[in-house]
N, CA, C and O atoms as a Maestro MAE file, in Angstrom:
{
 s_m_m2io_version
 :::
 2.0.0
}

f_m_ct {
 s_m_title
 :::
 protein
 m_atom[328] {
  # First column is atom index #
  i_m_mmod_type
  r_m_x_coord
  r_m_y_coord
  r_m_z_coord
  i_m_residue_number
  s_m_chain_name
  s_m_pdb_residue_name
  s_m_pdb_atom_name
  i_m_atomic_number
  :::
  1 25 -53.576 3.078 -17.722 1 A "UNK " " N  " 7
  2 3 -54.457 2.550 -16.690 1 A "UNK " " CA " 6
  3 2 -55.909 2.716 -17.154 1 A "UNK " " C  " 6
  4 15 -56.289 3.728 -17.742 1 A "UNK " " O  " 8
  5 25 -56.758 1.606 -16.842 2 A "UNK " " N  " 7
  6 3 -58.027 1.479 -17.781 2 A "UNK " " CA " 6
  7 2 -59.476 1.815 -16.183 2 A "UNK " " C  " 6
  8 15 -59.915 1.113 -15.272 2 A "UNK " " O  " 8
  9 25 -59.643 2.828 -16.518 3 A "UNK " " N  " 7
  10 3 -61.081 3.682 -15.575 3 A "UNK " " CA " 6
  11 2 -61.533 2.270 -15.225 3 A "UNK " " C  " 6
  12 15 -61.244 1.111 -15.521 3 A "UNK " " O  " 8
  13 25 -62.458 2.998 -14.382 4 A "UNK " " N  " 7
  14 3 -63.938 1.679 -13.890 4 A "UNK " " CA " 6
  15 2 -64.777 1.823 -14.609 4 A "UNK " " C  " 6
  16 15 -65.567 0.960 -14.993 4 A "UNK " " O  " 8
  17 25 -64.713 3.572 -15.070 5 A "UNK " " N  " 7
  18 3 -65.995 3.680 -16.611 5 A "UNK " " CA " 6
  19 2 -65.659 2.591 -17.680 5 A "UNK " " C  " 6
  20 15 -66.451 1.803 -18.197 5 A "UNK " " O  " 8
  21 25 -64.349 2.710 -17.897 6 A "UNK " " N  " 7
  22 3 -64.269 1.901 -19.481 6 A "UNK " " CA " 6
  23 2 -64.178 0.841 -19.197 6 A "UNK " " C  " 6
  24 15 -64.107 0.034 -20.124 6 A "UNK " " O  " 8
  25 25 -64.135 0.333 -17.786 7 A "UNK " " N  " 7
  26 3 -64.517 -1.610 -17.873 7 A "UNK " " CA " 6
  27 2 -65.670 -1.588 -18.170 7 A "UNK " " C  " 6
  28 15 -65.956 -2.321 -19.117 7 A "UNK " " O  " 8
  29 25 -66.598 -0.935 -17.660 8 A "UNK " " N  " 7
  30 3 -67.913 -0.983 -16.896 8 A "UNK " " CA " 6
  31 2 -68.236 -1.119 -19.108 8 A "UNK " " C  " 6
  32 15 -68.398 -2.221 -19.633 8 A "UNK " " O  " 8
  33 25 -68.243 -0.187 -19.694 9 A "UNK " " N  " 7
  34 3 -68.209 -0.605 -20.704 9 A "UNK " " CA " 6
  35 2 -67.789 -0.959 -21.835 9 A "UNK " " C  " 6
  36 15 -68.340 -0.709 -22.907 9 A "UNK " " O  " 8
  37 25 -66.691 -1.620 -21.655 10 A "UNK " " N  " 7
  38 3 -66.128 -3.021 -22.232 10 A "UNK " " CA " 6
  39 2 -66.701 -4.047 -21.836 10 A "UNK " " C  " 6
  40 15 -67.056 -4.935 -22.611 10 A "UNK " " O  " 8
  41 25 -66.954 -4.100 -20.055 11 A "UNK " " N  " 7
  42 3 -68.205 -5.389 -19.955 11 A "UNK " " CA " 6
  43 2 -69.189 -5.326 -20.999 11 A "UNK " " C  " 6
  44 15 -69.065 -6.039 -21.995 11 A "UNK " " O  " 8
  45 25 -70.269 -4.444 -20.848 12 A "UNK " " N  " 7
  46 3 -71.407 -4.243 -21.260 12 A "UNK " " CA " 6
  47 2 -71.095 -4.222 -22.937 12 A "UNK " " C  " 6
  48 15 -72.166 -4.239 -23.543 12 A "UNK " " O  " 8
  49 25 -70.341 -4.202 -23.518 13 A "UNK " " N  " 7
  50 3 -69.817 -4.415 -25.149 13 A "UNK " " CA " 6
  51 2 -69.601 -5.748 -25.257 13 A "UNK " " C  " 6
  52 15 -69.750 -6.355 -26.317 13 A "UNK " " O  " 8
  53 25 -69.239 -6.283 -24.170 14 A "UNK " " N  " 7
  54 3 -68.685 -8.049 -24.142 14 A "UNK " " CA " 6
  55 2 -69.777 -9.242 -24.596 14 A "UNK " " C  " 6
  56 15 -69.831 -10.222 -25.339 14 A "UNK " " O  " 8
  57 25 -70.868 -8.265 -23.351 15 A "UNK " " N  " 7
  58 3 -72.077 -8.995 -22.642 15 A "UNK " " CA " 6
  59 2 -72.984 -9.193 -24.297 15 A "UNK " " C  " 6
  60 15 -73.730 -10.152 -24.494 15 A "UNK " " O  " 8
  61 25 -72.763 -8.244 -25.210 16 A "UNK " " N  " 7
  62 3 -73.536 -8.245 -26.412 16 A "UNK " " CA " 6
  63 2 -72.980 -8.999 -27.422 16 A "UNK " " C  " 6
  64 15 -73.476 -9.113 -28.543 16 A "UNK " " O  " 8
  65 25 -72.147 -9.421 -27.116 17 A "UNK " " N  " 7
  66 3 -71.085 -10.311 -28.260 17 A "UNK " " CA " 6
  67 2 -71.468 -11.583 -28.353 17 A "UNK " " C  " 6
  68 15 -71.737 -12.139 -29.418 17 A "UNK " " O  " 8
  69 25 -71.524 -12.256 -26.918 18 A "UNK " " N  " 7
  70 3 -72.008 -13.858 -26.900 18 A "UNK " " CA " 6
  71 2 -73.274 -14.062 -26.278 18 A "UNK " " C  " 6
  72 15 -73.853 -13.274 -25.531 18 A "UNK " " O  " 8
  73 25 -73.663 -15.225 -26.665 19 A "UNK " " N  " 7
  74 3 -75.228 -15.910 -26.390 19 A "UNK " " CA " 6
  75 2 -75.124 -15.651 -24.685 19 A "UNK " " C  " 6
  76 15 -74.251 -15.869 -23.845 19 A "UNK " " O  " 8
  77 25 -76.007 -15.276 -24.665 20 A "UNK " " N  " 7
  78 3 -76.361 -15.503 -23.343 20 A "UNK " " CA " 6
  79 2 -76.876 -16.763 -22.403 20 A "UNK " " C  " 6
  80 15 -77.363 -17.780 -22.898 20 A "UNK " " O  " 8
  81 25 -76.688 -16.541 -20.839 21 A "UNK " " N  " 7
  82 3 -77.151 -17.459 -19.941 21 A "UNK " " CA " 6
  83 2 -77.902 -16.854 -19.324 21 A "UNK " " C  " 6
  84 15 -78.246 -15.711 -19.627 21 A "UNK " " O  " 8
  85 25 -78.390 -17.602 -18.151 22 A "UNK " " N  " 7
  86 3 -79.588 -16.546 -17.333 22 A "UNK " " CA " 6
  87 2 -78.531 -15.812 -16.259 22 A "UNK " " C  " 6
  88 15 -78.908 -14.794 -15.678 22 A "UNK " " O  " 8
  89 25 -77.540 -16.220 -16.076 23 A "UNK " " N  " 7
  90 3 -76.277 -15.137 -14.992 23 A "UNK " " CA " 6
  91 2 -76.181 -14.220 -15.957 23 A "UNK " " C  " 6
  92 15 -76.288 -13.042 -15.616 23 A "UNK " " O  " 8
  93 25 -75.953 -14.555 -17.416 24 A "UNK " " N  " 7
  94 3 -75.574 -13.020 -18.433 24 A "UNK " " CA " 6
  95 2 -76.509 -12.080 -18.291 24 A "UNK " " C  " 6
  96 15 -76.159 -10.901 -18.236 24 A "UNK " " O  " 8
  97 25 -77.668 -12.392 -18.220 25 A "UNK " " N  " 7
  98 3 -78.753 -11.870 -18.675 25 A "UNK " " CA " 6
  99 2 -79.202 -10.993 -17.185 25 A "UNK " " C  " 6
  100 15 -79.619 -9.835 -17.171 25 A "UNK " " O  " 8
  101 25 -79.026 -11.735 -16.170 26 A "UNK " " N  " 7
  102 3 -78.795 -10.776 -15.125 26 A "UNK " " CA " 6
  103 2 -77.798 -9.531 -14.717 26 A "UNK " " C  " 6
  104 15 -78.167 -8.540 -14.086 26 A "UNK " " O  " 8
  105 25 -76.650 -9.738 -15.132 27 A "UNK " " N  " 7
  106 3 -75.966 -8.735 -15.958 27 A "UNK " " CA " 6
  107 2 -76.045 -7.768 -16.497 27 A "UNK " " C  " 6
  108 15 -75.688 -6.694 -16.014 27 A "UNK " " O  " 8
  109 25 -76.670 -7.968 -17.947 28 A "UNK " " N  " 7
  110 3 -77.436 -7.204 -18.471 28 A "UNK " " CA " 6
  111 2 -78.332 -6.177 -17.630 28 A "UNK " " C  " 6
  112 15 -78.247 -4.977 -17.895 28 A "UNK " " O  " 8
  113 25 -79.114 -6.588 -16.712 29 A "UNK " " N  " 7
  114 3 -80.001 -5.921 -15.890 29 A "UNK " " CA " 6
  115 2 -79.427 -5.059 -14.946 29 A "UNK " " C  " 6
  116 15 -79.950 -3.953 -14.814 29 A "UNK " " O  " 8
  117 25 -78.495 -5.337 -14.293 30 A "UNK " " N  " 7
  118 3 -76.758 -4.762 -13.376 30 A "UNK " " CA " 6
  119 2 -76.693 -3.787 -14.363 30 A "UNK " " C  " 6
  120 15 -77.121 -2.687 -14.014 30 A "UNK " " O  " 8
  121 25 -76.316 -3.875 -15.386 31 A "UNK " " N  " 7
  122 3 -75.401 -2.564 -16.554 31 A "UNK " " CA " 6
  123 2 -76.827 -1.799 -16.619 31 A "UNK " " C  " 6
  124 15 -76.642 -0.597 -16.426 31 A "UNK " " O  " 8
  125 25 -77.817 -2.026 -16.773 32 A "UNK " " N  " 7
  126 3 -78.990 -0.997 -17.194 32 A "UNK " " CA " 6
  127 2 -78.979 -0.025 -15.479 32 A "UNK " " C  " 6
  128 15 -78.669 1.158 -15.341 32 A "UNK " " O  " 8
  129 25 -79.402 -0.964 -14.415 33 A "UNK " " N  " 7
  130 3 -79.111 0.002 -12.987 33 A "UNK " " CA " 6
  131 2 -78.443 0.832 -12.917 33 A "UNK " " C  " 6
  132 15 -78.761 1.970 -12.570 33 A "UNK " " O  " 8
  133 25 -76.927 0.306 -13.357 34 A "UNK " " N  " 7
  134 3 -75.358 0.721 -13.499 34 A "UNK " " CA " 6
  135 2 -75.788 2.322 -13.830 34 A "UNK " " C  " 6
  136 15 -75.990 3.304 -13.116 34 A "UNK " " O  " 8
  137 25 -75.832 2.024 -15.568 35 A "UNK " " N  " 7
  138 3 -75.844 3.229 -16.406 35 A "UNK " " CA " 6
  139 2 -77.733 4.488 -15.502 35 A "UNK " " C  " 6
  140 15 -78.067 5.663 -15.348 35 A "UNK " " O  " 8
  141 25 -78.007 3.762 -15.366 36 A "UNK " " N  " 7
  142 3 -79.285 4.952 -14.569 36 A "UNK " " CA " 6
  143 2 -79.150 5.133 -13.705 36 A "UNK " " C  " 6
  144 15 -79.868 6.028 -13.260 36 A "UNK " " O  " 8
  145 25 -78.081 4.431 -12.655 37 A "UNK " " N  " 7
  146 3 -77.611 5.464 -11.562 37 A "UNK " " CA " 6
  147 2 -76.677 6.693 -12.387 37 A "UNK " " C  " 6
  148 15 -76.971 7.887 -12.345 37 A "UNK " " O  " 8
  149 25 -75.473 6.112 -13.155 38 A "UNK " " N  " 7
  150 3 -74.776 7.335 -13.704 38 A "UNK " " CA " 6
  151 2 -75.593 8.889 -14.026 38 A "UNK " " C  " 6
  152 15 -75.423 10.074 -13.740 38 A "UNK " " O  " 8
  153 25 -76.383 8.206 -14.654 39 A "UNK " " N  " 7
  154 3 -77.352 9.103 -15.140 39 A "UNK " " CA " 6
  155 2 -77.580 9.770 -14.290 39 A "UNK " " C  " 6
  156 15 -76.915 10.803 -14.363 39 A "UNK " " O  " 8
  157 25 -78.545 9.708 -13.026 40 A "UNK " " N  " 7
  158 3 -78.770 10.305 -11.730 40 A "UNK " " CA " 6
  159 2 -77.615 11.044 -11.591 40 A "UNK " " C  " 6
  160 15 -77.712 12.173 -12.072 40 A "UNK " " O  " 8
  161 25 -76.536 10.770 -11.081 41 A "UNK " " N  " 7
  162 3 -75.495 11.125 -10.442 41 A "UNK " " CA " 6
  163 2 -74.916 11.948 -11.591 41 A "UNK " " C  " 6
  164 15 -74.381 12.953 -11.122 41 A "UNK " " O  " 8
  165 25 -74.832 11.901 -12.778 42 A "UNK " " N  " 7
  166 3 -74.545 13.146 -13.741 42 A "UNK " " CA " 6
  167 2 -75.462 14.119 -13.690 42 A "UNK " " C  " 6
  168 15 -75.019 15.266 -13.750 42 A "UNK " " O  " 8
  169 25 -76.700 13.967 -13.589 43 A "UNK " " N  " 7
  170 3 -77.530 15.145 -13.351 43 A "UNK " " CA " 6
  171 2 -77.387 15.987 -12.157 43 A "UNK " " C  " 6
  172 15 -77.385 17.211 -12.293 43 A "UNK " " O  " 8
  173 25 -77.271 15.460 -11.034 44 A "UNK " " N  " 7
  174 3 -77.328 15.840 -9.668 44 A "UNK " " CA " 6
  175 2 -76.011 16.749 -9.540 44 A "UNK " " C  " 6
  176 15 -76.014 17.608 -8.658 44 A "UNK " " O  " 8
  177 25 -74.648 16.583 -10.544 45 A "UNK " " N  " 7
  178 3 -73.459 17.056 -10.620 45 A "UNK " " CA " 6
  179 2 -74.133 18.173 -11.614 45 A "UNK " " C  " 6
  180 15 -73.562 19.261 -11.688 45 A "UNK " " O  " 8
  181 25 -74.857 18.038 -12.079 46 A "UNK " " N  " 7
  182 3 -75.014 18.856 -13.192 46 A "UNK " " CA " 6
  183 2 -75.582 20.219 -12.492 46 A "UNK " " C  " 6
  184 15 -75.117 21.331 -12.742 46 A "UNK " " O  " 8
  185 25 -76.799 19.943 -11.455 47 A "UNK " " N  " 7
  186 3 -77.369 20.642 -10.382 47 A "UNK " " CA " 6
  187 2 -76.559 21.776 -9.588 47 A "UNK " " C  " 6
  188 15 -76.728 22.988 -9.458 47 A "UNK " " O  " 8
  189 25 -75.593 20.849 -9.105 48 A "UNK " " N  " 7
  190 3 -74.974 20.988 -8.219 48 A "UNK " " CA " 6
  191 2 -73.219 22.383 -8.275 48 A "UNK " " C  " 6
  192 15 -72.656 23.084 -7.434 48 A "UNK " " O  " 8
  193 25 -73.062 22.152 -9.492 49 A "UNK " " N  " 7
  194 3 -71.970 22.892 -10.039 49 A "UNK " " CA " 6
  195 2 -72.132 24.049 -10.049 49 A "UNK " " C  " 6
  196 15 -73.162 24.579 -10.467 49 A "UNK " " O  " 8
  197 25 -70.629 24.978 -9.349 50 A "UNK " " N  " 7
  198 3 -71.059 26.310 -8.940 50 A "UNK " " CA " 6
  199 2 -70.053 26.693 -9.864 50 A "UNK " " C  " 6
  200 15 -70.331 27.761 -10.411 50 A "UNK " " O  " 8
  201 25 -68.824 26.116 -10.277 51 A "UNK " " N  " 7
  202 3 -67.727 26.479 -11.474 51 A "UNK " " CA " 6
  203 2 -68.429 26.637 -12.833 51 A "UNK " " C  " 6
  204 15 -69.223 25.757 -13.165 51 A "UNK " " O  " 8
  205 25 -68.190 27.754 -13.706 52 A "UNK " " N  " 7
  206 3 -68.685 28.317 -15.104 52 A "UNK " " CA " 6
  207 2 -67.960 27.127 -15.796 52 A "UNK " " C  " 6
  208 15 -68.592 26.650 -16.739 52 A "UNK " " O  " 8
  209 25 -66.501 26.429 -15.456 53 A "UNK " " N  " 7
  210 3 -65.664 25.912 -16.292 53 A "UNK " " CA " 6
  211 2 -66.276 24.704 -16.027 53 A "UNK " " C  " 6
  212 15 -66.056 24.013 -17.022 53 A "UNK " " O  " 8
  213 25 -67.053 23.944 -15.073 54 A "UNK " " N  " 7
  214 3 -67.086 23.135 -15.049 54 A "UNK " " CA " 6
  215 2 -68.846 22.703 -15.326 54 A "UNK " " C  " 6
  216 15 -69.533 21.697 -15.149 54 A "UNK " " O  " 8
  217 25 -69.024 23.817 -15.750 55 A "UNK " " N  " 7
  218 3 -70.734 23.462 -16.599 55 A "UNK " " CA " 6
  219 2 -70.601 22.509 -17.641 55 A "UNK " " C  " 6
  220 15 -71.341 21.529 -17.568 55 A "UNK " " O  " 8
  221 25 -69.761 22.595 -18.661 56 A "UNK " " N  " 7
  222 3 -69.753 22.318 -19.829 56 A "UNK " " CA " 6
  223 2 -69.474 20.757 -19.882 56 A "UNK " " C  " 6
  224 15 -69.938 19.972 -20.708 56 A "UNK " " O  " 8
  225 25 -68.452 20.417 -18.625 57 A "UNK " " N  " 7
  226 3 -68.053 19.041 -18.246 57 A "UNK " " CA " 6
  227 2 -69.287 18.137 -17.998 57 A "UNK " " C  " 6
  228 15 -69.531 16.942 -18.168 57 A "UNK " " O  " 8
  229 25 -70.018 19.301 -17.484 58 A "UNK " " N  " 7
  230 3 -71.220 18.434 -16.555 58 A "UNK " " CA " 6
  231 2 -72.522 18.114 -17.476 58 A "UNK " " C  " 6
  232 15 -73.328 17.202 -17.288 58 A "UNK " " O  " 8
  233 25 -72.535 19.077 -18.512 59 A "UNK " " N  " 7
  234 3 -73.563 18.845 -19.508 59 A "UNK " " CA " 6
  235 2 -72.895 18.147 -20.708 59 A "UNK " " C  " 6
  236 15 -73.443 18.351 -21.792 59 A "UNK " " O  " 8
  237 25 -71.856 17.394 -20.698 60 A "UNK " " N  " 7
  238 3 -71.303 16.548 -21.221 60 A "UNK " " CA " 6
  239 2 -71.630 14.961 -20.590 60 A "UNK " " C  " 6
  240 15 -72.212 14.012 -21.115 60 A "UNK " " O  " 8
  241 25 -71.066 15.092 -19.391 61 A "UNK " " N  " 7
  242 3 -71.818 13.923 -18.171 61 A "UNK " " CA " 6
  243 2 -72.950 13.381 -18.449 61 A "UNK " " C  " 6
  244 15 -73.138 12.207 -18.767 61 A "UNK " " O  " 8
  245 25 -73.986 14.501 -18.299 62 A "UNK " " N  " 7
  246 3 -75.429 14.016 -18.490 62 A "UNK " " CA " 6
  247 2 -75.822 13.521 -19.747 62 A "UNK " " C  " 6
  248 15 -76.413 12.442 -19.786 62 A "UNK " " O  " 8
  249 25 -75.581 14.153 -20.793 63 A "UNK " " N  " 7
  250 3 -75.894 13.475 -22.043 63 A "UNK " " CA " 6
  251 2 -75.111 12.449 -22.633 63 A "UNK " " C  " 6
  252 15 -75.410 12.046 -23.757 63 A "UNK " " O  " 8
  253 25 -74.062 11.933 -21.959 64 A "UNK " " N  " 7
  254 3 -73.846 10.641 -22.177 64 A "UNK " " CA " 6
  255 2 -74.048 9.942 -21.499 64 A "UNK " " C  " 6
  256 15 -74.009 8.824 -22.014 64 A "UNK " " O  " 8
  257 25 -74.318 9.928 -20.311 65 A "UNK " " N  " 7
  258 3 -74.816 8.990 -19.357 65 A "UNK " " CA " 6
  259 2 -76.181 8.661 -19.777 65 A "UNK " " C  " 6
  260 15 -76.633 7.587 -19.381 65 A "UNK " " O  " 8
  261 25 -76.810 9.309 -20.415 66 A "UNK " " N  " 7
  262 3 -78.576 9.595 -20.698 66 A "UNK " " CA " 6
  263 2 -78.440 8.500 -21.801 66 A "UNK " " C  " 6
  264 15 -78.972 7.390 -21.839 66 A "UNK " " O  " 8
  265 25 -77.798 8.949 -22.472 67 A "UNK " " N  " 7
  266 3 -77.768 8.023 -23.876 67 A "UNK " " CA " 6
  267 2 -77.389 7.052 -23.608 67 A "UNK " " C  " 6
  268 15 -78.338 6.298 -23.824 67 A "UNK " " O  " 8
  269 25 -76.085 6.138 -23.033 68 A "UNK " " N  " 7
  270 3 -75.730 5.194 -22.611 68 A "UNK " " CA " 6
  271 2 -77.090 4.049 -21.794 68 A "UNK " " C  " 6
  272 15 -77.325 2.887 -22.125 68 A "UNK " " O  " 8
  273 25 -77.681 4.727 -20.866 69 A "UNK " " N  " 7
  274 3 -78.817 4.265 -20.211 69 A "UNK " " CA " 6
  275 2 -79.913 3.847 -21.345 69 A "UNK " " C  " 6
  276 15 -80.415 2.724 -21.376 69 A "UNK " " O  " 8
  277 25 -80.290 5.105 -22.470 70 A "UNK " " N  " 7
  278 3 -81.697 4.804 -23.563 70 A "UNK " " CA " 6
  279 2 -80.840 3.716 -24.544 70 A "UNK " " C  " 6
  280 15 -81.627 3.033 -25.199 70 A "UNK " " O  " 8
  281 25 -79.601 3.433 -24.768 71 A "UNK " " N  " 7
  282 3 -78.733 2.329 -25.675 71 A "UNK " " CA " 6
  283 2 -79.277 1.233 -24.978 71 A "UNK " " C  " 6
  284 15 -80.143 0.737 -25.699 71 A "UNK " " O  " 8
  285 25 -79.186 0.686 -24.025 72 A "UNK " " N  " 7
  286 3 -79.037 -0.751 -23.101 72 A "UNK " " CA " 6
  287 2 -80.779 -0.828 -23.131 72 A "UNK " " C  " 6
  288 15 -81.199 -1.984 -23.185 72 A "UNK " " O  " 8
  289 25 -81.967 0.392 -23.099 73 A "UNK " " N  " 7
  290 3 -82.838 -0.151 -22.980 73 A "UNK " " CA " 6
  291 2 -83.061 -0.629 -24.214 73 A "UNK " " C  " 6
  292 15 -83.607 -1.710 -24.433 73 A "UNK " " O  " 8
  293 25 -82.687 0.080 -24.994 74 A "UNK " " N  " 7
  294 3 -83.306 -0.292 -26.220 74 A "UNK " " CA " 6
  295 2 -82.946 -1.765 -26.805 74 A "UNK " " C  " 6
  296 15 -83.787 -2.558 -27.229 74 A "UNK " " O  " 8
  297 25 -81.685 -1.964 -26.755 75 A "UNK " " N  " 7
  298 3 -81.317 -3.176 -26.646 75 A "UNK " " CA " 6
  299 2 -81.905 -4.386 -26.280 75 A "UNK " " C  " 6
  300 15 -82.079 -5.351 -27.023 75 A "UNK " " O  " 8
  301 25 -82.272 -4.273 -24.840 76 A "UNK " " N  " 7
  302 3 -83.471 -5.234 -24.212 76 A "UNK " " CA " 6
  303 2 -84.999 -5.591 -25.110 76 A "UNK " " C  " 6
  304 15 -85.555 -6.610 -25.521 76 A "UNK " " O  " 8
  305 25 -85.341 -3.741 -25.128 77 A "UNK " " N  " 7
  306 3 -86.431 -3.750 -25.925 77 A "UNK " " CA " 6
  307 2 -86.782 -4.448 -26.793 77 A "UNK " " C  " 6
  308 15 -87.862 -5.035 -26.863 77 A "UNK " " O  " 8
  309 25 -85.736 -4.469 -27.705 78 A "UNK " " N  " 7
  310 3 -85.534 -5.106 -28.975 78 A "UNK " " CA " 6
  311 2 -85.285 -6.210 -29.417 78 A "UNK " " C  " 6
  312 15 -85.643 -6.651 -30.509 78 A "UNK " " O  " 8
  313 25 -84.303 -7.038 -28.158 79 A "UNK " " N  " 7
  314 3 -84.204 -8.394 -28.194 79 A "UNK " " CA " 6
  315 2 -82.429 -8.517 -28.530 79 A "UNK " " C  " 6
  316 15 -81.728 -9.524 -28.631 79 A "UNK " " O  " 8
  317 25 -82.106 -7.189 -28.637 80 A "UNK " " N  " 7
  318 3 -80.746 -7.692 -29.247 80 A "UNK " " CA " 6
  319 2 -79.877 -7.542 -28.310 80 A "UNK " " C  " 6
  320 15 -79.464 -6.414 -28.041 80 A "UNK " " O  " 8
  321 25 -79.511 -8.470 -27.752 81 A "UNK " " N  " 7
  322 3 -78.605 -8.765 -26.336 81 A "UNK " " CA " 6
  323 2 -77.506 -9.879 -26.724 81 A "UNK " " C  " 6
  324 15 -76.997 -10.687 -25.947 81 A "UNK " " O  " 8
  325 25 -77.244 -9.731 -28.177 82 A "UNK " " N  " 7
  326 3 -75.655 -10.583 -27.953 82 A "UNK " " CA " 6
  327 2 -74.917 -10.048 -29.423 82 A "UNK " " C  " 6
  328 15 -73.771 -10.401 -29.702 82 A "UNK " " O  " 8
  :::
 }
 m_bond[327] {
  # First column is bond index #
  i_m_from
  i_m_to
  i_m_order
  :::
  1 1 2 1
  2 2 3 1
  3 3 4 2
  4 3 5 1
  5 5 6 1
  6 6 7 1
  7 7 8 2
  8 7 9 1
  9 9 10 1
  10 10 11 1
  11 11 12 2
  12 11 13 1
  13 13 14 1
  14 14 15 1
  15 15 16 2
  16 15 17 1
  17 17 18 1
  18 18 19 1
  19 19 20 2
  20 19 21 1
  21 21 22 1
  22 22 23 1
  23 23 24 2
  24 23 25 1
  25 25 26 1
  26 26 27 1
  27 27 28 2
  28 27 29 1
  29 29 30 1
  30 30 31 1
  31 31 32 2
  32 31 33 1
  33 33 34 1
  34 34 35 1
  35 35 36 2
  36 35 37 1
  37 37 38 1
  38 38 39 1
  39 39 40 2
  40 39 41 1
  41 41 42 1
  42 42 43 1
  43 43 44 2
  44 43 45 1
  45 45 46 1
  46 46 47 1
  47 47 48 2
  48 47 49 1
  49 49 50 1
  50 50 51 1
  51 51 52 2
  52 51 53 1
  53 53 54 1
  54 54 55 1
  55 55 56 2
  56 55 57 1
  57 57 58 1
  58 58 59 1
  59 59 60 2
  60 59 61 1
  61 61 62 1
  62 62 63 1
  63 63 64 2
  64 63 65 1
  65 65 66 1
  66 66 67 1
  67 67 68 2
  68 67 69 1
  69 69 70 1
  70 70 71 1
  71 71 72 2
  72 71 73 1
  73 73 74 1
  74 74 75 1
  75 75 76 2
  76 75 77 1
  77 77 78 1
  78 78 79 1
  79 79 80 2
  80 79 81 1
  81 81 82 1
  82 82 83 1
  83 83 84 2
  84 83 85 1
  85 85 86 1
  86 86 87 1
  87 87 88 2
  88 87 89 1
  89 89 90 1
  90 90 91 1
  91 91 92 2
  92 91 93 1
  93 93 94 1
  94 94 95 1
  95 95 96 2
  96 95 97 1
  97 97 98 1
  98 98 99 1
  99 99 100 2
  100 99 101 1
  101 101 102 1
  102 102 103 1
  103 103 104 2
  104 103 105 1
  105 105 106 1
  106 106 107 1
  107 107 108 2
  108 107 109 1
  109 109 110 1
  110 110 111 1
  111 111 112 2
  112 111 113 1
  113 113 114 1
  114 114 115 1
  115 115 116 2
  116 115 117 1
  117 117 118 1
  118 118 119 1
  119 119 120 2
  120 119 121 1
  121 121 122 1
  122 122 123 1
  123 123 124 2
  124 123 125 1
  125 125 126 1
  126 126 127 1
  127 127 128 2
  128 127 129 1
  129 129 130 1
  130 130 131 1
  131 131 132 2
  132 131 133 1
  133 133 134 1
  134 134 135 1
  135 135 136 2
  136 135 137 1
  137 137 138 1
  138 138 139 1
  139 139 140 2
  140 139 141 1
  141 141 142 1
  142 142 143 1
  143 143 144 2
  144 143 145 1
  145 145 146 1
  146 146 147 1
  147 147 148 2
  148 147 149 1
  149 149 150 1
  150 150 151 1
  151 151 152 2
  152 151 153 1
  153 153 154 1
  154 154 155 1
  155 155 156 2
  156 155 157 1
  157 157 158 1
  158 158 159 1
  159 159 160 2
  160 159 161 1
  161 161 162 1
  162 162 163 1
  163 163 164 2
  164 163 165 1
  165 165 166 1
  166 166 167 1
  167 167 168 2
  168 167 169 1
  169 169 170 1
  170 170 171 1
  171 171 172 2
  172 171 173 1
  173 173 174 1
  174 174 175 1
  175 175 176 2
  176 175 177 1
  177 177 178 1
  178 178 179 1
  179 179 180 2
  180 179 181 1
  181 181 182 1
  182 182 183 1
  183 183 184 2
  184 183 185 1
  185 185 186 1
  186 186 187 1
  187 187 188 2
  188 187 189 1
  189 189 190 1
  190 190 191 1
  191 191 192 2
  192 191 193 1
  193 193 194 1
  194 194 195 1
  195 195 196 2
  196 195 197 1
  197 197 198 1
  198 198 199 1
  199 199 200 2
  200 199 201 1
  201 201 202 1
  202 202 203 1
  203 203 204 2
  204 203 205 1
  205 205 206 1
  206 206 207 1
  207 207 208 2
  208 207 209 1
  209 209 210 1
  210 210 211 1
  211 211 212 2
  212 211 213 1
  213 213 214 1
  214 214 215 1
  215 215 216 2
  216 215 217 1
  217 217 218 1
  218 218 219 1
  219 219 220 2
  220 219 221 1
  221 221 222 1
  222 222 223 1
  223 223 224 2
  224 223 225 1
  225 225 226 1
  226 226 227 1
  227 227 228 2
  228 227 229 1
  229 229 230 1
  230 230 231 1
  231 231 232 2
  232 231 233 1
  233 233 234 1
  234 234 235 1
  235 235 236 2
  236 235 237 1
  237 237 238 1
  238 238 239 1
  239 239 240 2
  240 239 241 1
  241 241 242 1
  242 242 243 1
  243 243 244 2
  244 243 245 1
  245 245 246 1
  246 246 247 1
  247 247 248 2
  248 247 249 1
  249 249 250 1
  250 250 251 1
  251 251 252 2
  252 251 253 1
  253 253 254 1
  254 254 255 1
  255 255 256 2
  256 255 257 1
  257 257 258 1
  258 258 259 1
  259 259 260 2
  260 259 261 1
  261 261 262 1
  262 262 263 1
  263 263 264 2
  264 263 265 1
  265 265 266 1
  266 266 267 1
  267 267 268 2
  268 267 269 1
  269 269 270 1
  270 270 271 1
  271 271 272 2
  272 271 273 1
  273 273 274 1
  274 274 275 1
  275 275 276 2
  276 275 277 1
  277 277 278 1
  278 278 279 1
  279 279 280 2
  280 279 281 1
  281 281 282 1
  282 282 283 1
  283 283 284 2
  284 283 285 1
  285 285 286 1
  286 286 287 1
  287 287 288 2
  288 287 289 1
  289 289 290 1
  290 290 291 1
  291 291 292 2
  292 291 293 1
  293 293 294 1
  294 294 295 1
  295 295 296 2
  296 295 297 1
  297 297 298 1
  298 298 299 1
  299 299 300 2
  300 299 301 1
  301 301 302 1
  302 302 303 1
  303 303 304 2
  304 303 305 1
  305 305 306 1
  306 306 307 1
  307 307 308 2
  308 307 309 1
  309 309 310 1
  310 310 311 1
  311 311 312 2
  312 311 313 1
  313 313 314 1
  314 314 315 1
  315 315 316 2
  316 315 317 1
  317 317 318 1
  318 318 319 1
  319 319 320 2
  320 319 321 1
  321 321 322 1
  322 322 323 1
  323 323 324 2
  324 323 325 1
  325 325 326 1
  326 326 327 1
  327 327 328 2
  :::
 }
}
């Protein structure tokens, strides 16, 4: 059974494959929100955690969610969106 994480990016792997339209490209903008809410919401878990066992999960969370979010900008940044 395939998460909502790993659609979420398999979309966003898809979205970089072919030329874009202006619906893709809005998209694009969806997956950047997407991934900086994660972000938020991995930190706030990160905050929030009172389990020793479950620190390590959570500072796992955040730094991929972080990175995932600075990938997609950079992407934009750069121009390379297919």
């Amino acid at each position: 059974m395939i998460s909502n994480k790993e659609l979420r990016i398999k979309n966003i792997l898809e979205i970089f494959k072919h030329p874009q339209k202006s619906e893709e490209k809005k998209d694009i903008y969806i997956n950047i929100e997407n991934a900086k809410r994660e972000w938020e919401d991995a930190k706030n878990i990160f905050e929030n955690v009172s389990q020793p066992d479950l620190v390590d999960y959570a500072i796992y969370k955040v730094e991929a969610a972080e990175k995932k979010y600075i990938y997609l900008l950079r992407q934009i940044k750069n121009g390379n969106t297919n």
